[in-house]
C-alpha positions as CSV (number, residue, x, y, z in Angstrom):
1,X,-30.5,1.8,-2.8
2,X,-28.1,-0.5,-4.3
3,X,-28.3,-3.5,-6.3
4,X,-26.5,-6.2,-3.8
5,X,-24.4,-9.0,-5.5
6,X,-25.9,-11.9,-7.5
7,X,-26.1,-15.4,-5.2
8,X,-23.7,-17.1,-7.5
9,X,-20.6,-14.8,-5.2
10,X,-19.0,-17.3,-2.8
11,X,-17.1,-15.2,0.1
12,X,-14.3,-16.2,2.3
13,X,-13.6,-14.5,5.7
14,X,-10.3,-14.1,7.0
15,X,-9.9,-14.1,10.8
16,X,-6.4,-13.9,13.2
17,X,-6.4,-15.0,16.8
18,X,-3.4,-15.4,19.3
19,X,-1.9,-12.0,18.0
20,X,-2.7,-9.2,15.6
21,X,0.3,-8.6,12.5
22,X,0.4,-12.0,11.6
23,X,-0.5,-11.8,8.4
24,X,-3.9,-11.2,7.2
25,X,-3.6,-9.3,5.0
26,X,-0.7,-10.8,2.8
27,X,-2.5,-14.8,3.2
28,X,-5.8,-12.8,1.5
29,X,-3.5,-11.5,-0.8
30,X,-2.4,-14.7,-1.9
31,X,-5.1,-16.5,-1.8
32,X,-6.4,-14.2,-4.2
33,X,-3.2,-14.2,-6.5
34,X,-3.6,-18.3,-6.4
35,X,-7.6,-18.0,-7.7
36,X,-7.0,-15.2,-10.0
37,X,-4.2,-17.5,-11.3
38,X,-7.0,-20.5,-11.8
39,X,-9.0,-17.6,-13.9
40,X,-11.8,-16.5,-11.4
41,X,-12.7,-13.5,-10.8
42,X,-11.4,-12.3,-7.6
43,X,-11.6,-9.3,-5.5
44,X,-10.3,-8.7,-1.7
45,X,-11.8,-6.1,1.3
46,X,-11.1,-5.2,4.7
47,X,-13.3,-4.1,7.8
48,X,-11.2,-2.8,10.0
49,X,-12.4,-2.1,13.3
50,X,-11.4,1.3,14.8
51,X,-13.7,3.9,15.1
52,X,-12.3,6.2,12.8
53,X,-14.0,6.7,9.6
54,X,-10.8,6.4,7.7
55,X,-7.2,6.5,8.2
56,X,-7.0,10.2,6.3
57,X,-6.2,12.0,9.9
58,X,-4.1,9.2,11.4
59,X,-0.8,9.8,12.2
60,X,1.2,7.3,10.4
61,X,3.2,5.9,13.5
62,X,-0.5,5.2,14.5
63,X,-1.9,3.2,11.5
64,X,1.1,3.3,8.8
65,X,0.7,4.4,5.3
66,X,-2.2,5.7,4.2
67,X,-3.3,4.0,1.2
68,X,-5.7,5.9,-1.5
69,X,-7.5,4.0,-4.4
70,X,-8.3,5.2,-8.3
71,X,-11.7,6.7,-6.8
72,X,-10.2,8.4,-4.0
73,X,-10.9,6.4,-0.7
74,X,-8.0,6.7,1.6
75,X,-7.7,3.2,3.0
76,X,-5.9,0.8,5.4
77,X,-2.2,-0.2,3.9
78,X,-3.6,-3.8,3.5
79,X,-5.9,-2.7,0.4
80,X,-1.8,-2.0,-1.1
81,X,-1.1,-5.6,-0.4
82,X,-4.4,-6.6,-2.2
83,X,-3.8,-4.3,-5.9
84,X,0.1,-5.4,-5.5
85,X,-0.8,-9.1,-5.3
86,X,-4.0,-9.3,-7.5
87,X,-3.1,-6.9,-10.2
88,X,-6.6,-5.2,-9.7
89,X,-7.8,-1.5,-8.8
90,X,-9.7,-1.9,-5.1
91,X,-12.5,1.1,-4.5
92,X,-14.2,2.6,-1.8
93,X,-16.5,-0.3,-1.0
94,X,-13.4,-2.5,-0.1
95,X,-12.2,-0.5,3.0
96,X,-15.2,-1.0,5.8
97,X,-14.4,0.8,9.3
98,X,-16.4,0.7,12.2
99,X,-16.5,4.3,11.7
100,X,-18.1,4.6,8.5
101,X,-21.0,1.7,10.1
102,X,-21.8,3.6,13.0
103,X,-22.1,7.2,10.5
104,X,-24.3,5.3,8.0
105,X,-26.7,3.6,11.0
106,X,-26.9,7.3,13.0
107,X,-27.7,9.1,9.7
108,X,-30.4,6.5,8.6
109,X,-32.0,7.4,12.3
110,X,-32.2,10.8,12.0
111,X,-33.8,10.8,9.0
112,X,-36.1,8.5,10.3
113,X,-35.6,5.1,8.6
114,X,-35.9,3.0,11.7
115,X,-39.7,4.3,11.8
116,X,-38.8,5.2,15.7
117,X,-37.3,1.4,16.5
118,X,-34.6,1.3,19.0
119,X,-31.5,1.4,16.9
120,X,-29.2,-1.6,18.4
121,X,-26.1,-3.5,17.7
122,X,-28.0,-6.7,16.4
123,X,-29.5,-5.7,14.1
124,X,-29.0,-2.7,12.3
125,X,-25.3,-2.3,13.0
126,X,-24.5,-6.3,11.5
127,X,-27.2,-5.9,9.2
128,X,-25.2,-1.9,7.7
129,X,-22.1,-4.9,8.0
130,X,-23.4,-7.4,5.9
131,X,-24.8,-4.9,3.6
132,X,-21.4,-3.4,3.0
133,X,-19.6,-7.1,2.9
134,X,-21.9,-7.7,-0.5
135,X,-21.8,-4.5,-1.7
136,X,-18.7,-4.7,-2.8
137,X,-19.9,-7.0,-5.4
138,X,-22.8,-5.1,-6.2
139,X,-21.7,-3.2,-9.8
140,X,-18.9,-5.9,-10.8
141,X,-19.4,-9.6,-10.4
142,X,-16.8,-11.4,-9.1
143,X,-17.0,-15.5,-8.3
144,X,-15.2,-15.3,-5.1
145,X,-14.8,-11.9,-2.3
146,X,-12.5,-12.4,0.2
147,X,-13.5,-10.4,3.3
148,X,-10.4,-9.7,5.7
149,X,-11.2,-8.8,8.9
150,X,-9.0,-6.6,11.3
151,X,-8.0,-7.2,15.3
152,X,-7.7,-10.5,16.7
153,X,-10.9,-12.5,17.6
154,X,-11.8,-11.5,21.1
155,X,-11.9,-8.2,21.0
156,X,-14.7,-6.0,21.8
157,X,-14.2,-4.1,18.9
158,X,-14.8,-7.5,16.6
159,X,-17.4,-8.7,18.0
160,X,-20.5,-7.1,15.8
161,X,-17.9,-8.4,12.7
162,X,-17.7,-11.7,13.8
163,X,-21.4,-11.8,14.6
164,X,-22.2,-10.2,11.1
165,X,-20.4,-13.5,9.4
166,X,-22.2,-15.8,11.2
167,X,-25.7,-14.7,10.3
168,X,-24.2,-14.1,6.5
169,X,-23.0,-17.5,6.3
170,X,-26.2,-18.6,8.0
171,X,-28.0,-16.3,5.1
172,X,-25.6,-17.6,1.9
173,X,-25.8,-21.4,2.6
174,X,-23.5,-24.7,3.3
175,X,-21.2,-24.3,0.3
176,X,-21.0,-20.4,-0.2
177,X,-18.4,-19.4,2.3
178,X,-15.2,-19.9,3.7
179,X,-14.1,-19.5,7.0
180,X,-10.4,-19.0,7.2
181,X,-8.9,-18.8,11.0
182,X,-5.2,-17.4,10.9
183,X,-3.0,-18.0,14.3
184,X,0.0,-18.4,16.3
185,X,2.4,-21.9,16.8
186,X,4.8,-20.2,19.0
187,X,8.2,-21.8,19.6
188,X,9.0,-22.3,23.2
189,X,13.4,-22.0,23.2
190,X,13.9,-23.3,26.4
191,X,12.0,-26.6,25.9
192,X,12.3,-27.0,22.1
193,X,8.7,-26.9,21.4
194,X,6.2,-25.7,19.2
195,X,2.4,-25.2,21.0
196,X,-0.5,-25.8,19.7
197,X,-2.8,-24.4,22.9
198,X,-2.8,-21.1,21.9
199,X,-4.2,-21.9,18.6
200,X,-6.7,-23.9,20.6
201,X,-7.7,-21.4,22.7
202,X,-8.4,-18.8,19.4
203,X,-10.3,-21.5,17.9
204,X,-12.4,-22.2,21.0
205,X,-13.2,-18.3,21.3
206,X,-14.4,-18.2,17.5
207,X,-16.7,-21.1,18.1
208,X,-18.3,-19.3,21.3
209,X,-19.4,-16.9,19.0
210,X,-20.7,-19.2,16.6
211,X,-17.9,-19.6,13.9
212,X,-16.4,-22.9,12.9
213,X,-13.5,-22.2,10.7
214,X,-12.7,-24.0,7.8
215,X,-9.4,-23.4,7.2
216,X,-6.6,-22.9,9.7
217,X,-3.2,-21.4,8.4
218,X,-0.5,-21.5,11.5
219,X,1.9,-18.8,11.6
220,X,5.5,-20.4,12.6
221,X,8.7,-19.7,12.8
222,X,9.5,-23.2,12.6
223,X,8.2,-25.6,9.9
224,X,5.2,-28.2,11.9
225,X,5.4,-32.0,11.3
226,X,2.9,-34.2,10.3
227,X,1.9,-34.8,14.1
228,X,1.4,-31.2,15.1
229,X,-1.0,-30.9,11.8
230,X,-2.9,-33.8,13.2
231,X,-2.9,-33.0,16.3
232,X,-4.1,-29.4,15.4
233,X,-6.6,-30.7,12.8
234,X,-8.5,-32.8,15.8
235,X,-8.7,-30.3,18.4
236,X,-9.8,-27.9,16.5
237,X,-12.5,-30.2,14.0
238,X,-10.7,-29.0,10.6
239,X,-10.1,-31.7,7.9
240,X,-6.3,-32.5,8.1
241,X,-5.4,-30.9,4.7
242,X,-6.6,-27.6,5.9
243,X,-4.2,-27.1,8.6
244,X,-1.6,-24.7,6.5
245,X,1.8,-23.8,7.5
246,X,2.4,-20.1,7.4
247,X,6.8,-19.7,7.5
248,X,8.6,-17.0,7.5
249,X,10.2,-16.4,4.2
250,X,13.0,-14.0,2.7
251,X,10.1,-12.1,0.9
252,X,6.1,-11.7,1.4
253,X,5.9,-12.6,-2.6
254,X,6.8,-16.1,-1.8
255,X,3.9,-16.5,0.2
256,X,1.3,-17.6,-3.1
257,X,4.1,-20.2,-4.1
258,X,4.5,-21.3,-0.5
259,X,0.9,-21.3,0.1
260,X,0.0,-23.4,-3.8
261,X,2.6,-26.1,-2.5
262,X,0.0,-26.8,0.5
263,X,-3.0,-26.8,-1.6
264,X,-4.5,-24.0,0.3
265,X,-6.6,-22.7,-2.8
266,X,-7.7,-26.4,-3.5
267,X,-8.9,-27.3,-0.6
268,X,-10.9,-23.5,-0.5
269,X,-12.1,-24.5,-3.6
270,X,-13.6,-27.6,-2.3
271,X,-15.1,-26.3,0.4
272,X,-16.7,-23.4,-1.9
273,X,-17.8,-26.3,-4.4
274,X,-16.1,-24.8,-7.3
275,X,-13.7,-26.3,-9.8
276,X,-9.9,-26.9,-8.9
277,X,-8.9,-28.6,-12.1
278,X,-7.5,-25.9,-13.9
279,X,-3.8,-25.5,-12.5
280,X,-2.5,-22.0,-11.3
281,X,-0.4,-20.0,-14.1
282,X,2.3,-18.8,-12.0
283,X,5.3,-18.7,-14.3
284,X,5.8,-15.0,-14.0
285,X,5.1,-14.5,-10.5
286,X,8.0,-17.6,-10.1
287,X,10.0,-15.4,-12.1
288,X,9.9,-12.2,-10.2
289,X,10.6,-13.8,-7.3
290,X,13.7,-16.0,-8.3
291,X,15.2,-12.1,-9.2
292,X,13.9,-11.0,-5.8
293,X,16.1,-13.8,-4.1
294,X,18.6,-13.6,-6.5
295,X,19.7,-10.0,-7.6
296,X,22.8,-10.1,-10.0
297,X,23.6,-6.4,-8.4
298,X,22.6,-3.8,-5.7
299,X,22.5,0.1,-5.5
300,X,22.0,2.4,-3.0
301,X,18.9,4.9,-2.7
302,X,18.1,7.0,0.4
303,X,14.4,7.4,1.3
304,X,14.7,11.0,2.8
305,X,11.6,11.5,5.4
306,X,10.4,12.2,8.7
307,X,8.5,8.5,9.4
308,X,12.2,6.7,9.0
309,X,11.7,5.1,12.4
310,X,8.3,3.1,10.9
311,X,9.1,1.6,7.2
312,X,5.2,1.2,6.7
313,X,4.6,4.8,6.8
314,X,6.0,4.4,3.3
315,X,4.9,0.6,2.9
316,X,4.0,1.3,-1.2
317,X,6.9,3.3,-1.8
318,X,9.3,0.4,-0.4
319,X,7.3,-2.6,-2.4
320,X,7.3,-0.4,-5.9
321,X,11.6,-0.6,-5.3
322,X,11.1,-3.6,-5.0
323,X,9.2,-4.4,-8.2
324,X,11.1,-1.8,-10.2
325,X,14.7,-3.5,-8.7
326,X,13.3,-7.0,-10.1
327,X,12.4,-5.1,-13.4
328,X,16.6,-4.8,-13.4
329,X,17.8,-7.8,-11.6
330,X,18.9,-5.3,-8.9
331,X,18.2,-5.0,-5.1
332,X,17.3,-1.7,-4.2
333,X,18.8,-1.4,-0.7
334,X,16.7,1.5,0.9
335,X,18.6,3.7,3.5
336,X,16.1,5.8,5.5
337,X,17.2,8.7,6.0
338,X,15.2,11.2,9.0
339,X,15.1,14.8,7.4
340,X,14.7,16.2,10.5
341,X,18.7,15.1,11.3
342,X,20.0,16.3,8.0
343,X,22.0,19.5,8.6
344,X,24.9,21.0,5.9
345,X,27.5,19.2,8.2
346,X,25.9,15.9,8.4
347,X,24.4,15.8,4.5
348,X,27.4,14.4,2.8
349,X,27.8,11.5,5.2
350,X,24.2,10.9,4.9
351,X,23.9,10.9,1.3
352,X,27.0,11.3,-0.3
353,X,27.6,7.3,-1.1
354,X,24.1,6.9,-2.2
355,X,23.4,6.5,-6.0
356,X,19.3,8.0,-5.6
357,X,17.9,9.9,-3.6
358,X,13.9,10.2,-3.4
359,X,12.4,12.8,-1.0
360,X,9.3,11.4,0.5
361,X,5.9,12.7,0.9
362,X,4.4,14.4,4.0
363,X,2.5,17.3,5.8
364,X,3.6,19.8,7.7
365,X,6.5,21.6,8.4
366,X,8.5,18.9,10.6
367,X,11.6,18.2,8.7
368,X,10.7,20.2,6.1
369,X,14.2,21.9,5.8
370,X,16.4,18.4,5.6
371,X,14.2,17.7,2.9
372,X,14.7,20.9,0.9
373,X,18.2,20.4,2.2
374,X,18.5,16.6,0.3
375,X,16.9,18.3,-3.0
376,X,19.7,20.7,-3.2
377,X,22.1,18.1,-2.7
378,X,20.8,16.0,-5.4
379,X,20.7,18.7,-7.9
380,X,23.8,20.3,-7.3
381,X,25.3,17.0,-6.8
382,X,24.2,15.5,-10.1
383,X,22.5,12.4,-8.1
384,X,19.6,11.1,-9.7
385,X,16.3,12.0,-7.4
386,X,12.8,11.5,-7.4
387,X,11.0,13.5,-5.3
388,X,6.8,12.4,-4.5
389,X,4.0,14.7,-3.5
390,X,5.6,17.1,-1.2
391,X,9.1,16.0,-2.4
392,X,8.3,17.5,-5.5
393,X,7.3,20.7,-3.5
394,X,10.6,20.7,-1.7
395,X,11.9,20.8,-5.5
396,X,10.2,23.8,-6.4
397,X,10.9,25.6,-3.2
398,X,14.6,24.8,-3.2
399,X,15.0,26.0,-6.7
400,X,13.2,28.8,-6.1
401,X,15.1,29.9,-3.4
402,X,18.9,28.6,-4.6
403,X,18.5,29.4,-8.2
404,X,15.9,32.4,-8.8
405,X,16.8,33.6,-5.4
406,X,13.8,33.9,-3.4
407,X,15.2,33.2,-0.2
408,X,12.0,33.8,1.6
409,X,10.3,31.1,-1.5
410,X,7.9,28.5,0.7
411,X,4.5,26.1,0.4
412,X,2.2,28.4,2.1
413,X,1.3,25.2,4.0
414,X,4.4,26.0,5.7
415,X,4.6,29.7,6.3
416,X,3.0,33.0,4.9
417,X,5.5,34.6,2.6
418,X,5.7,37.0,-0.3
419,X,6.8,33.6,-2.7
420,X,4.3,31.3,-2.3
421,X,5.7,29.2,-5.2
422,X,3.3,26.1,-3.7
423,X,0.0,27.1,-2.6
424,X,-3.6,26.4,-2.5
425,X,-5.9,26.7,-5.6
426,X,-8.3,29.6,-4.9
427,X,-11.1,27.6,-4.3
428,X,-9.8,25.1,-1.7
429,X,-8.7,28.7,0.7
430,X,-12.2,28.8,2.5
431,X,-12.4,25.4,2.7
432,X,-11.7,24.7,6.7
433,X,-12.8,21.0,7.2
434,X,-9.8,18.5,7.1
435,X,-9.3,15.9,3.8
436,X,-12.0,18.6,2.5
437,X,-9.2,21.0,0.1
438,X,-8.0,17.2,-0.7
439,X,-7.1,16.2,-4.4
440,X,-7.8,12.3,-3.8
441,X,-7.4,9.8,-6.4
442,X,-7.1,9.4,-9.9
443,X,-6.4,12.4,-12.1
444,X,-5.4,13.1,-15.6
445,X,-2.1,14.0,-17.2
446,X,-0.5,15.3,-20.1
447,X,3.2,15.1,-20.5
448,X,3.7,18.0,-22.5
449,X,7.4,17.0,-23.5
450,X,8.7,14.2,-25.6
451,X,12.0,15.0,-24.5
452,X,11.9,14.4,-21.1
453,X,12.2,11.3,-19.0
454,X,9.3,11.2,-17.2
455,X,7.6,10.6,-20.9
456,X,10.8,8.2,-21.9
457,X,9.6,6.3,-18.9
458,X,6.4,6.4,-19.8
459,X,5.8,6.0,-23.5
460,X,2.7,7.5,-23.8
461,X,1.4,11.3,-23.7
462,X,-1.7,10.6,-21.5
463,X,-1.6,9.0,-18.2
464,X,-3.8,8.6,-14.6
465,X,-2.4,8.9,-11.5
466,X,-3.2,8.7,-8.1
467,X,-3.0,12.0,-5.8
468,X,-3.5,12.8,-1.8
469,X,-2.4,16.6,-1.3
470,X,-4.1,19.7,-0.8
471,X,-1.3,22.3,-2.0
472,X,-0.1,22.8,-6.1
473,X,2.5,24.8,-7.6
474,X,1.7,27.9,-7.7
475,X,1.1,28.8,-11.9
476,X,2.5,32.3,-11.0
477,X,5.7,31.4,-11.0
478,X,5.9,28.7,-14.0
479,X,7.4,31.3,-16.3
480,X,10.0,32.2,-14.3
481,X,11.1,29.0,-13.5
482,X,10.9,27.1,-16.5
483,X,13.1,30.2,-17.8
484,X,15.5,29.4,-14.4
485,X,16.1,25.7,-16.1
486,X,13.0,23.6,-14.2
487,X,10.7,22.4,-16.6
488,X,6.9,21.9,-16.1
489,X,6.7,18.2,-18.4
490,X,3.1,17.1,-17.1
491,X,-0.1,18.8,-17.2
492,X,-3.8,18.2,-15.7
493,X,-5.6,18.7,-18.9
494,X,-8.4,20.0,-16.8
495,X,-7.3,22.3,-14.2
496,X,-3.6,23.3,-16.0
497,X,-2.2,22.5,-12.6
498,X,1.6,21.5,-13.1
499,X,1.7,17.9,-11.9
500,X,5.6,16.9,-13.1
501,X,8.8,19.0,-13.0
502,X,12.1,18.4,-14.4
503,X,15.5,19.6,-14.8
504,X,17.0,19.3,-17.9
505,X,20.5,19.9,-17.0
506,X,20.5,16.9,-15.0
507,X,20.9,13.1,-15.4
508,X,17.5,12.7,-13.9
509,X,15.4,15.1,-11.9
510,X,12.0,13.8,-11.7
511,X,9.2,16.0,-9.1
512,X,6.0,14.2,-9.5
513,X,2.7,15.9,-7.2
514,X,1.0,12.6,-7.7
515,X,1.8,9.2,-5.8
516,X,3.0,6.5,-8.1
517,X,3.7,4.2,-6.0
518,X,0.0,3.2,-5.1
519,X,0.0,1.8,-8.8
520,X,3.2,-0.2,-8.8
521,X,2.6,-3.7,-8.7
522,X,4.0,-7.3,-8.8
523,X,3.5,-8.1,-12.6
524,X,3.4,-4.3,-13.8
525,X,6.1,-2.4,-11.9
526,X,5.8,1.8,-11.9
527,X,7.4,3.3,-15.0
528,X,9.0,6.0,-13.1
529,X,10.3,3.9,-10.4
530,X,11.7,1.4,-12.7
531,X,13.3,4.2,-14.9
532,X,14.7,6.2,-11.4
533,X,16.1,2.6,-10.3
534,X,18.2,2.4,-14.0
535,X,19.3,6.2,-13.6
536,X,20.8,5.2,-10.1
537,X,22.5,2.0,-11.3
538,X,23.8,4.3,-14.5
539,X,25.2,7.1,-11.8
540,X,26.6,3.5,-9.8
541,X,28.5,2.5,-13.0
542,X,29.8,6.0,-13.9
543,X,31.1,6.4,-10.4
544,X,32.7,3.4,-10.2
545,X,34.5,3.9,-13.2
546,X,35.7,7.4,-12.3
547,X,36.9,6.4,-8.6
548,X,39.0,3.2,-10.6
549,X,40.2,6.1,-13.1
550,X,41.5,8.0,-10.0
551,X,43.0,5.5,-8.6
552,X,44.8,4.4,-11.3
553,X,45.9,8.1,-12.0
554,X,47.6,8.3,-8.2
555,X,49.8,5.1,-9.1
């Protein structure tokens, strides 16, 4: 059984009303960023309400990315938001689904821990709740959790959430939680006028199921006057100075600053009676996003997949741009492109004015051949490229195929063929179950080469990365290909699975089978990113120059 967190943990809950994707996620994430700032020890989780046990299986058009912490729990995309913001590795315990609840209550019945009760909603599934909302604080202390949770108040599937809160905050006392309501001021065009009724109504369903909040942030597209806050604050029995406006700014990472300018995390303070007298030290989050909003330069990189239509299918990959661009004063202007559309006669207008390309990670077969497509184009084309998970599988294949000539080379998650250059390890092939062959998590590596630029990015011969992926390169063929020109430069120490490959002969050719961008964040971009980005601004410049050669060379 485990040891449940110590009573000194206050805990604030984040609710939505009026509409789901306001924001929940990224107001936790700040609020976090604005108390970790003060120096307490902070740490964020989400109970998400679907029924799945996880968002492994999803498809990501369903649920977007699939996010996968240091001890291998693959998670809602929000738990990104909350290591970005806070700087801090999340775990298992901080992704709750209804899912996982109802597994844990039906397995404690049939081994008869209910001692033959009638297993109901109140109380066993709110009490497995409130079990899980402290257990995240149960091996690290931590003065404040913040506990997001999913769906808009008023649905079904909240309901034994919402009802879990209300007898926690019954259980922890006056002053040791935070109820934080997050809803819509929509802006009526045709009259000129922002409403506060809807936030009214969200408010008024909370409290008929027993929840005053505390703290009301209003999501606007318009900035609210003094009068609507007022107006708000009385309707809805919150103290005036915790009504907070929630605008929509140029880039989520304003949000902390935007949010410290409204005293959000002194008036949570307050209410949590804890000290607010030590200011926020936010000079370097100020700084990053002053070069966010104000790049010097740009370049262009494709993002070559098969989710193009849904940017959050590859939500970390586009914030670690992001962070590595800052690291260079650069925006990285991201051009999806679908790999199922790239053919020989479309690929140059797809990615011939691009100064990066990165081919992004997947399953299954689905665009599999644009992909292998945009690897040979980068390598024969001398464009820098990164290529993630099954990107870097593309990379093997295509060489395989284009340079030691096995046409018939493929993943064997693919197809069966006599070159299986990726394929599963021995033990995973009578494995049927799915997420059971999966490598999840953090794994070691050894970057065997001091020469290359994965360990020039790095600095260091030993790193951790994160993984998600069931198939490896296939240690077979590692002879002949690193004979061929493509270079195994990191090692699992363990296993000897390849986990980086290179190209020498290239400006930068980078295949990585882990996932770096789950460890890119704000304060700390990704080495590899942030050395890719400077590659494609070094190809930009050389470019450049040679097209201003040219062109003087025709006069």
């Amino acid at each position: 059984m485990e040891t449940l967190t110590q009573p000194q943990t206050k805990y604030i809950f984040v609710t939505g009303g009026v509409a789901s994707s306001l924001g929940k996620g990224i107001i936790s994430a700040s609020l976090a960023r604005l108390l970790i700032a003060r120096g307490y020890r902070v740490t964020i989780q989400k109970l998400d309400p679907y029924i799945n046990v996880d968002p492994g299986t999803l498809n990501p058009y369903e649920h977007g990315e699939c996010y996968v912490t240091e001890d291998g729990a693959e998670t809602d995309l929000d738990l990104g938001h909350y290591e970005r913001f806070i700087g801090l590795h999340t775990t298992k315990a901080n992704n709750v689904t209804t899912g996982k609840i109802y597994q844990s209550v039906i397995n404690k019945e049939r081994r008869g821990e209910f001692l033959g009760k009638t297993v109901q909603v109140v109380p066993h599934i709110t009490d497995e709740i409130k079990r899980r909302i402290r257990l995240v604080a149960s091996k690290k202390q931590f003065d404040v959790v913040i506990t997001e949770i999913g769906g808009t108040v008023g649905d079904i599937e909240s309901l034994p959430y919402i009802e879990a809160v209300r007898q926690l905050r019954y259980d922890l006392g006056a002053t040791n939680s935070v109820v934080v309501h997050l809803t819509l001021i929509p802006y009526m065009s045709a009259s000129g006028e922002l409403k506060t009724k809807p936030t009214q109504h969200s408010v008024k369903t909370l409290l008929e199921n027993g929840l005053q909040p505390d703290i009301l942030v209003l999501r606007s597209e318009k900035s609210l006057n003094e009068e609507i806050r007022k107006k708000v604050a009385l309707f809805c029995n919150v103290d005036p100075d915790a009504v907070v406006e929630s605008i929509d700014v140029p880039t989520i990472y304003e949000v902390p600053l935007k949010m410290y300018e409204q005293k959000f995390d002194s008036v949570a303070l307050r209410k949590l009676n804890l000290p607010a007298d030590k200011e926020p030290d936010l000079k370097n989050w100020i700084r990053f996003v002053e070069k966010v909003k104000h790049p010097e330069t740009e370049v262009r990189i494709a993002l070559v997949g098969k989710y193009t239509e849904l940017p959050d299918a590859y939500k970390s990959i586009v914030e670690s741009f992001i962070h590595a661009g800052a690291a260079h004063n650069t925006k990285v202007r991201l051009v999806y492109v679908n790999s199922e559309k790239l053919t020989p006669e479309t690929i140059d207008t797809a990615l011939g004015d691009k100064c990066g390309i990165l081919v992004a990670p997947g399953f299954g077969n689905r665009g599999i051949e644009g992909k292998i497509l945009a690897v040979e184009y980068a390598r024969t084309k001398k464009i820098p490229f990164l290529g993630i998970c099954l990107g870097m599988q593309c990379s093997v294949v295509e060489f395989a195929r284009n340079v030691l000539g096995y046409k018939d080379a493929n993943s064997t998650e693919m197809e069966n063929t006599a070159h299986p250059v990726i394929d599963l390890m021995e033990e995973q092939k009578n494995v049927t179950e799915k997420g059971g062959t999966m490598r999840l998590g953090a794994y070691p590596c050894r970057l065997v080469d001091k020469h290359s630029h994965t360990y020039a990015a790095y600095g260091c011969e030993a790193i951790s990365e994160r993984h998600r992926h069931r198939y490896e390169f296939n240690n077979k063929y590692k002879t002949l290909f690193e004979a061929a020109g493509m270079k195994a430069v990191g090692i699992n120490p363990d296993t000897n699975l390849v986990e980086i490959v290179e190209i020498p002969d290239h400006p930068w050719f980078v295949g990585v089978q882990f996932h770096p961008e789950y460890k890119s964040t704000v304060l700390n971009p990704h080495p590899l990113f942030v050395a890719f980005v400077k590659a494609a601004l070094d190809y930009c410049r050389i470019a450049a120059k040679d097209a201003g050669e040219e062109n003087k060379s025709e006069k």
